[in-house]
Each structure stands twice: as C-alpha cells, then as structure tokens.
C-alpha positions as CSV (number, residue, x, y, z in Angstrom):
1,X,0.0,0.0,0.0
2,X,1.6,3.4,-0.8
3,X,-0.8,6.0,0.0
4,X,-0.5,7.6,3.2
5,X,-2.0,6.4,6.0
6,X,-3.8,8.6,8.2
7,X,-6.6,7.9,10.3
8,X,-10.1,10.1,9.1
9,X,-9.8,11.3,13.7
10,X,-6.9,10.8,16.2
11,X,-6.3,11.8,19.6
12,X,-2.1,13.1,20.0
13,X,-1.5,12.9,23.8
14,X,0.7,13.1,27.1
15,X,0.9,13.0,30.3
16,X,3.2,14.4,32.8
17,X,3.6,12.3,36.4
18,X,5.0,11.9,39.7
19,X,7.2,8.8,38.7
20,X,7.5,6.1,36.9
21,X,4.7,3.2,38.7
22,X,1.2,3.5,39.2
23,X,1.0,0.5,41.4
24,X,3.7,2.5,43.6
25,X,1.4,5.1,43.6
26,X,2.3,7.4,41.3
27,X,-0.7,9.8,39.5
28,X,-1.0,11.5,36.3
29,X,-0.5,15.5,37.2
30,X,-0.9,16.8,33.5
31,X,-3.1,15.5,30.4
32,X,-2.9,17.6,27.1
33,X,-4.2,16.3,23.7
34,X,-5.1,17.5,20.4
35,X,-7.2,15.8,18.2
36,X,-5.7,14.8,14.3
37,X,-9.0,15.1,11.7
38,X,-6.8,13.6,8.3
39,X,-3.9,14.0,10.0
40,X,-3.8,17.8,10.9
41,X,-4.2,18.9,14.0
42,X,-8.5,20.6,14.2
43,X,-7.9,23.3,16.3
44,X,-9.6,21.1,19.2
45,X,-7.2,20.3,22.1
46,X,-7.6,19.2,25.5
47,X,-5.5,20.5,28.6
48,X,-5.5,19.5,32.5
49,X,-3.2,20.2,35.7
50,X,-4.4,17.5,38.1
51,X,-3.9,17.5,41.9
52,X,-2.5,13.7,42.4
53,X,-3.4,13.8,46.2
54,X,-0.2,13.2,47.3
55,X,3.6,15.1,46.7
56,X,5.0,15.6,44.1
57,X,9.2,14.5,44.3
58,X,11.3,16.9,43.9
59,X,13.4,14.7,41.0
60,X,9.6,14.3,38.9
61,X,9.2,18.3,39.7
62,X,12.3,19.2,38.3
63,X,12.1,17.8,34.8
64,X,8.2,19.1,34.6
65,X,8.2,22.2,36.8
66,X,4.9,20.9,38.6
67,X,5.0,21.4,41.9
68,X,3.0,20.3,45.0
69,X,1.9,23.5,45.7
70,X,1.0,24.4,42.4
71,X,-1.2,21.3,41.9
72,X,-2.7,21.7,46.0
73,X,-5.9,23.9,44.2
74,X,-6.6,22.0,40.8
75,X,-9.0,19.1,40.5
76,X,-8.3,15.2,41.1
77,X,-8.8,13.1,38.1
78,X,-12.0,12.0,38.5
79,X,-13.3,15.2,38.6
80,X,-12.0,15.8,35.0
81,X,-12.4,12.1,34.2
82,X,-15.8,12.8,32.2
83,X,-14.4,15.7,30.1
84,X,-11.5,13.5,28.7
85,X,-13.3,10.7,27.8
86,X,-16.1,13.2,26.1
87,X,-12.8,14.6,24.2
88,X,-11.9,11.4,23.0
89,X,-15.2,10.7,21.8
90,X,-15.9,7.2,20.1
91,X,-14.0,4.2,22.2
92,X,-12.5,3.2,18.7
93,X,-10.5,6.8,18.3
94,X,-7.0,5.7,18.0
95,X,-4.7,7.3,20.3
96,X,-1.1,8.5,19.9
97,X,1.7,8.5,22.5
98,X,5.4,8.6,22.6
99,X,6.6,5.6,24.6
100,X,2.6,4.6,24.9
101,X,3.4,1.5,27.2
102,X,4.1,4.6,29.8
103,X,1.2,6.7,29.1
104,X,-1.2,3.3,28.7
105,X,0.1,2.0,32.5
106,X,-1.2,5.9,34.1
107,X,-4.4,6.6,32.1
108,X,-5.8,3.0,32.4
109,X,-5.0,3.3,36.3
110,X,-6.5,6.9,36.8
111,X,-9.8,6.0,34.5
112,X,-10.2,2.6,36.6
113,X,-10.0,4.3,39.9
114,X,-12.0,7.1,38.6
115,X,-14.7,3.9,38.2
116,X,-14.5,4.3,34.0
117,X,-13.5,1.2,31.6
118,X,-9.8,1.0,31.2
119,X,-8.8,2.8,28.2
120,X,-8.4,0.8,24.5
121,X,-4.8,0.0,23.9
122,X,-2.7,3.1,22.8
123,X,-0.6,3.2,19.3
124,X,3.2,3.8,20.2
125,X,5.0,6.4,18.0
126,X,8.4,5.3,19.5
127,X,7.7,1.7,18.3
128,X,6.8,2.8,14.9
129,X,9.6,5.3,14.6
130,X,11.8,2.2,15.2
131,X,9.8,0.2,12.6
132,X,10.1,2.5,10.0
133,X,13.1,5.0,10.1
134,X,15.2,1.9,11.7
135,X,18.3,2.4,14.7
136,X,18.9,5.4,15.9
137,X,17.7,7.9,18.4
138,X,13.6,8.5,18.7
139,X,13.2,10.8,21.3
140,X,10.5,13.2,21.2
141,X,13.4,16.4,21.3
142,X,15.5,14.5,18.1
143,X,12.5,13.6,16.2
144,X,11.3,16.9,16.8
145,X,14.1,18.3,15.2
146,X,14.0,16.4,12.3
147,X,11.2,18.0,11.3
148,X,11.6,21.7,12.6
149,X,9.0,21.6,15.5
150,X,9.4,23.6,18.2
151,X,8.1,23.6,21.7
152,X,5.8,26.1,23.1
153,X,4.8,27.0,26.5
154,X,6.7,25.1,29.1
155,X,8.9,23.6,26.4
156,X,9.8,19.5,26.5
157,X,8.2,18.1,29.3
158,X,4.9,20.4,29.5
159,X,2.1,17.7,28.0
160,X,0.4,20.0,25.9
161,X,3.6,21.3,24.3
162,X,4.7,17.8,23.7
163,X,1.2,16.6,22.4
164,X,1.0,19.4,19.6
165,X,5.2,18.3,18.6
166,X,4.3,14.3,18.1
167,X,1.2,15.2,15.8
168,X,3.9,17.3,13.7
169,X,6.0,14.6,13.7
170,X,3.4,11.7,12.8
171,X,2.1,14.0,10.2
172,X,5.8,15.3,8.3
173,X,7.5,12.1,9.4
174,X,6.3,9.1,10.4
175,X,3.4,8.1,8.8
176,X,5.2,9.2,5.4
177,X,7.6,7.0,5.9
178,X,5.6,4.3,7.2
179,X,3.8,5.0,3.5
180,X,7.3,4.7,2.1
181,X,8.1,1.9,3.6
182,X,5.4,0.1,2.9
183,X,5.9,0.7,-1.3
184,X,9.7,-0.7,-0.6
185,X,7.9,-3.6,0.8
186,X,5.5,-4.3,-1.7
187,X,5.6,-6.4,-5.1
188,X,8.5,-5.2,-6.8
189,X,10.6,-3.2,-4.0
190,X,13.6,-4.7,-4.4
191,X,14.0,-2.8,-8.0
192,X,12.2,0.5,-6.4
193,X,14.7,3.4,-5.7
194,X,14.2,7.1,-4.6
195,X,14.9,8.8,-8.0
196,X,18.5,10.2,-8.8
197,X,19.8,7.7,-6.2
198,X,21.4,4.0,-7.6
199,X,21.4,1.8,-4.2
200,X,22.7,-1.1,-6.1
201,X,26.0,1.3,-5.8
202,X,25.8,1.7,-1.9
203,X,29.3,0.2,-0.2
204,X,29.2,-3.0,1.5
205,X,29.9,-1.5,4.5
206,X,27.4,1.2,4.1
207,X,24.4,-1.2,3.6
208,X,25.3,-3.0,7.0
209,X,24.7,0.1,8.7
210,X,21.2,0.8,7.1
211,X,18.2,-1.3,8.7
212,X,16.2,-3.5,6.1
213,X,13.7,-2.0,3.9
214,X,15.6,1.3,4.8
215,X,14.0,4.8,2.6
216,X,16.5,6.9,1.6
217,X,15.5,10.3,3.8
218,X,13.9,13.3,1.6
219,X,13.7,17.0,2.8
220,X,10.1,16.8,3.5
221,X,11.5,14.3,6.5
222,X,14.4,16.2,8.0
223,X,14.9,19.8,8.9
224,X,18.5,19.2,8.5
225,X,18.4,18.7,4.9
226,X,15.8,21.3,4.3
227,X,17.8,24.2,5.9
228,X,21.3,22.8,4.7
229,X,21.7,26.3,3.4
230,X,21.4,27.7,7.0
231,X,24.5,25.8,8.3
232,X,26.4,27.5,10.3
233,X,30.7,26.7,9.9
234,X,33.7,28.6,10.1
235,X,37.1,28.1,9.1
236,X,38.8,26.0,6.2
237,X,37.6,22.9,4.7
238,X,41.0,20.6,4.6
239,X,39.1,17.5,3.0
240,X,37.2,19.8,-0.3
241,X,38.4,17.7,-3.0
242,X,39.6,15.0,-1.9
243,X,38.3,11.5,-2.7
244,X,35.9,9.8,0.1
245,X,37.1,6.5,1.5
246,X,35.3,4.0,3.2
247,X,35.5,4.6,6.5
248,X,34.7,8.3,6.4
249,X,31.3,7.0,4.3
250,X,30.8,4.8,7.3
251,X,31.4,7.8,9.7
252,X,29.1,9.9,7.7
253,X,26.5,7.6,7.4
254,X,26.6,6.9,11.5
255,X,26.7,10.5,12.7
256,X,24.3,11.6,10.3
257,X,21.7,8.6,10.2
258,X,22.3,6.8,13.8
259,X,23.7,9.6,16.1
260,X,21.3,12.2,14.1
261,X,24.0,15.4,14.0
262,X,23.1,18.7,12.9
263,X,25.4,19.6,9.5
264,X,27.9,21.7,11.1
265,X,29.0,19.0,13.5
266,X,29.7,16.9,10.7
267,X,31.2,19.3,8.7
268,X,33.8,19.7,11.4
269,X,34.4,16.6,11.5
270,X,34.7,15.3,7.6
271,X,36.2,19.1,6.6
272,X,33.4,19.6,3.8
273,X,30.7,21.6,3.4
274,X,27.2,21.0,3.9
275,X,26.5,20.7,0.0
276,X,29.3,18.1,-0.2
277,X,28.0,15.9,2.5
278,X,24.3,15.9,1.6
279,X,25.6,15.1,-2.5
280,X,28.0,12.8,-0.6
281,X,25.1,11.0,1.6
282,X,22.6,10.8,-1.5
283,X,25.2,8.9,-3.1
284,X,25.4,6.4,-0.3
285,X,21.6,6.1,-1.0
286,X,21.1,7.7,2.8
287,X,19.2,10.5,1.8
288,X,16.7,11.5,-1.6
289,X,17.6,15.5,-2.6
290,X,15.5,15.7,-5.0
291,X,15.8,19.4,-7.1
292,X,17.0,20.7,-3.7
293,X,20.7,21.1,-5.0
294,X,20.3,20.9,-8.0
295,X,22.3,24.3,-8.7
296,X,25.3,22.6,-7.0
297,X,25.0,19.6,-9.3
C-alpha cells in the first residue's frame, strides 16, 4: 500500500507524572491532547493540571516544573475524568503516544480508579519510529528536530507542548515514511529506488549500517536537509576535493543517520561543506535530494 495512511480522527497525547509506577502510587498531574481530523491537528485540544493527592518528588518536579503547591488547588482526576473521555469521543478513536506503554500504565489506572472502563490500547509512536526509520535515536526532542517543530509553553516536558510536537512529527515524518516503507515492501521493491539515487551502488559497509527495507530520507522528513543552506561553519575545509574512502562514508552515514548530528557537527568533522556531505550522503543512498541542490549539481 503506498498511499499515506492517516486515520479520518486521532487523539495526540501526554501525560506528565510523579514517577514512573502507578502501582507505587504514582498519579498522572498533566493530560494535554489535540485531536488529528486527516492527519492535521482541528484546532480542538484538550488541557488538565491534576492534583495527584499526594507530593509531588522533587526529581519528577524538576524535569516538569509541577510542583505540589501548584497542583494543592486543581482538580483530582475524576473530577476531569468525564471531560477527557467526552474529548476522545468514540471508544475506537486511536490514540497517539510517545513511549505509549508509559502513558497506557497511568491513564488505564487513573480511569479505573475514577470507576470508567480501562482505556483501548494506545498506538506507540516510539515503536513505529523504530519500525520504519530503523536504529537510531527517537526521542521526542531528536525527532522533533527532524522535522523543525518547536516547543511552546513550558517547552519539552509540558504535555500539551509535547502533544501538539508528536502530531507534527506523525504528520511530516512518520506516517510518510511508514507509506514509504510500505511501497519498498510491496511487489517489486527490491528494484524500487528514490529517483536520482542508484542503491545497487551503496558500499558494503554502508548497507550493514542501514536497517532492512531502509528509505532513503527526503527533505520533506528532515529539517537538516531542508535548511542545509542555513549551516552554520567557520574556518577552512582541509578535505574539499579530496576522494571519500570508506570509512569516512561509514562515519558519515553513522553520525548523520544513527547519532542524528546537525550539518555543522559533521562538517567539522569530515572538513566539507554542507553541500558536499548531503551530495556525498545521497550517493550512499542515505538520503533523496531531489531538485533541492540541483544548482550545485
């Protein structure tokens, strides 16, 4: 299947805690959602500060900025219970998370003891960045920068802040590429390559590093490429002109692709410009330019 696949209504969430275990007692102190009609966000969202009924450590305080005191005045769970599950509307909405298994444990606790139905099982957009962009690092603040999102309010860590980021990146990023992959898997993928780019000619040692069914990256997937223009580097370029070897392909290939560096780290290290290591990486089959250097061609 190759079109892109994007549920007609979704619910983006996250919630913000007091640690990691329910059955220790922990509680949900922040909710925020926004709901996905074809993919982009409706202007509906959903927001809650929760009083857990008990403190709030100072280590689970620190990385949210939600204090005890600040929660002592706003309402328990159940009290907003109602509201949620009237956001979510129909008991077959699919919901998003980052790390779901997390956010599944807290909001199936807090609904049960708020004497609702446990919630349906949650769809994990960790698990299907893994599936479909292969090894590397998924966290909500890389992926984020993939594909230029920002966050606002609180920054990382505030729930509605990091709601509104994940339904930017299933929308630019992973569902595309879930699309993508799904065409490489289909009838006839082993002969299908990204145009401009012949991966029959991609280094033994290069294709080890790629996971299977790997899609070469395009702009539309990764700020980094899109604003190559914007990198920022000083000083000379001791490696322009000189003839690529195999292990600085592999290192390439790893900092970009595994280690996800921005361009002027790389160009640092590898002495070439941006353009050279983006013509360099398409190549390698890593990445899909399109017309986006097309004058530098």
């Amino acid at each position: 299947m190759s079109e892109i696949r994007m549920p007609p209504r979704a619910i983006v969430f996250d919630t913000e805690t007091t640690g990691f275990s329910p059955a220790s007692g922990d509680r949900i102190v922040e909710i925020g959602a926004v709901e996905l009609i074809e993919g982009r966000p409706s202007g509906r969202e959903f927001h809650a500060y929760i009083n857990p009924g008990r403190d709030v450590p100072w280590v689970a305080a620190n990385v949210h900025g939600l204090t005890t005191a600040f929660l002592a005045d706003k309402p328990a769970f159940r009290e907003i219970a109602g509201d949620w599950l009237a956001f979510v509307g129909e008991p077959a909405t699919p919901l998003w998370a980052h790390n779901a298994s997390f956010d599944q444990r807290f909001l199936e606790a807090e609904l049960v003891w708020a004497g609702h139905p446990p919630c349906p099982p949650i769809n994990c957009s960790l698990n299907l960045a893994k599936a479909v962009l292969g090894p590397g690092k998924y966290s909500l603040a890389t992926l984020a920068g993939r594909v230029g999102a920002t966050f606002s309010g609180r920054g990382a860590h505030s729930a509605l802040a990091d709601a509104r980021v994940l339904a930017g990146i299933l929308h630019d990023l992973l569902w595309p590429a879930e699309a993508a992959k799904d065409r490489a898997d289909g009838p006839g993928s082993a002969s299908q390559a990204p145009s401009g780019t012949d991966h029959r000619l991609r280094p033994a040692g290069v294709v080890d590093l790629l996971p299977p069914g790997f899609i070469a990256i395009s702009p539309a997937m990764d700020a980094r490429i899109r604003h190559y223009a914007e990198a920022d580097f000083a000083g000379p370029l001791p490696a322009k002109g000189k003839r690529w070897t195999p292990a600085e392909d592999q290192r390439l290939v790893v900092g970009f692709l595994h280690e996800t560096r921005d361009l002027p780290d790389l160009v640092q290290e590898h002495g070439r410009s941006p353009t050279a290591l983006l013509m360099r990486l398409e190549r390698l089959g890593v990445v899909e330019l399109g017309d986006l250097l097309r004058a530098a061609r």
